[in-house]
C-alpha positions as CSV (number, residue, x, y, z in Angstrom):
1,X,-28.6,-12.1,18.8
2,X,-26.6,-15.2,17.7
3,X,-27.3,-16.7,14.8
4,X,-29.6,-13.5,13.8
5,X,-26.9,-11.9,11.2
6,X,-29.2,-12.0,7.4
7,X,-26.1,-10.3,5.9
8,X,-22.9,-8.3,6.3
9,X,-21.1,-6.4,3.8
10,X,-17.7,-3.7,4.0
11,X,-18.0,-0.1,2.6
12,X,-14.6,1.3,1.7
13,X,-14.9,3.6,-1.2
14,X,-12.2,6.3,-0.7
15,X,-14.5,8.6,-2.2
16,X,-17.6,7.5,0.3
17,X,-17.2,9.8,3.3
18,X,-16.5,13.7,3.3
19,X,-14.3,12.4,6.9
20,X,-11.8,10.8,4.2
21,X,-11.0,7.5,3.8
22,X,-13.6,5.2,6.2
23,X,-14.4,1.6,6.2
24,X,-17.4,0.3,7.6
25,X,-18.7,-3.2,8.3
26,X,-22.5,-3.3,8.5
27,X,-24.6,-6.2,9.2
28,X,-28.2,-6.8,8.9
29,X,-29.6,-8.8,11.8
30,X,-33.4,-10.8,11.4
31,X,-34.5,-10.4,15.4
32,X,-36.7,-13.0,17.0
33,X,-40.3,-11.9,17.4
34,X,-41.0,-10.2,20.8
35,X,-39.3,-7.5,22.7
36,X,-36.7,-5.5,21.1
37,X,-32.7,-5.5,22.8
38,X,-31.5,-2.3,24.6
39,X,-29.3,-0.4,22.7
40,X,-28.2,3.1,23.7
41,X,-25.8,5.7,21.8
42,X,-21.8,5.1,22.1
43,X,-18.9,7.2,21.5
44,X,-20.2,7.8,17.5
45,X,-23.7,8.9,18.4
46,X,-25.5,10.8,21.7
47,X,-28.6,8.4,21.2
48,X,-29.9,5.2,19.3
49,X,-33.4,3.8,18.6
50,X,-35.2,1.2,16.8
51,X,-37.4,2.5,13.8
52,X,-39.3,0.1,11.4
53,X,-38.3,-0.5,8.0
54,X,-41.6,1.1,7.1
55,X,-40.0,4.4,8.7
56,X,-37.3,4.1,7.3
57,X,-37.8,5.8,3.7
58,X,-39.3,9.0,5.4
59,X,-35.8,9.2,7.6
60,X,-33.6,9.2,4.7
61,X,-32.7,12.2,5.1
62,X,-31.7,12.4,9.1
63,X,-29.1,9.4,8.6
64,X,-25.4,10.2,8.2
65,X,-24.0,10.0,4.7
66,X,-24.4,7.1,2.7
67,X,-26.2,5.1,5.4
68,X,-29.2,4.5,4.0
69,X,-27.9,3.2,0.8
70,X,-26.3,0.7,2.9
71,X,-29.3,-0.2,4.4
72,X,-30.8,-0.7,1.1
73,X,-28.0,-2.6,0.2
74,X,-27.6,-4.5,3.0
75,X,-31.7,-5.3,2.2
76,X,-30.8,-6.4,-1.1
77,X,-28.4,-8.9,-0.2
78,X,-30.3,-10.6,2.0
């Protein structure tokens, strides 16, 4: 995945996350065509998957917090 990052960006808004303060660094990553990498739930999350951006608008709703806006934002940036 070197060399893949489109754009990265830190979310710190005291205000952001109803856990208190939490920073996040996000990054947007433009993957080679062809089969996806693994990825697999960690200590944050029992499971992970790959959806499409096309998906992604209908899944607003299932992602924690602000999440998708900094999807979107991370989208706009790059």
């Amino acid at each position: 995945m070197r060399g893949s990052i489109r754009a990265r960006a830190r979310y710190d808004d005291p205000l952001r996350s109803l856990r208190g303060r939490t920073i996040t660094d996000a990054f947007l990553f433009e993957l080679r065509p062809g089969p996806l990498p693994r990825i697999k739930g960690g200590s944050d999350a029992r499971r992970a998957q790959w959806v499409s951006l096309a998906e992604l608008r209908s899944l607003e709703s299932l992602l924690f917090e602000d999440h998708y806006h900094i999807i979107q934002d991370l989208l706009g940036k790059a």
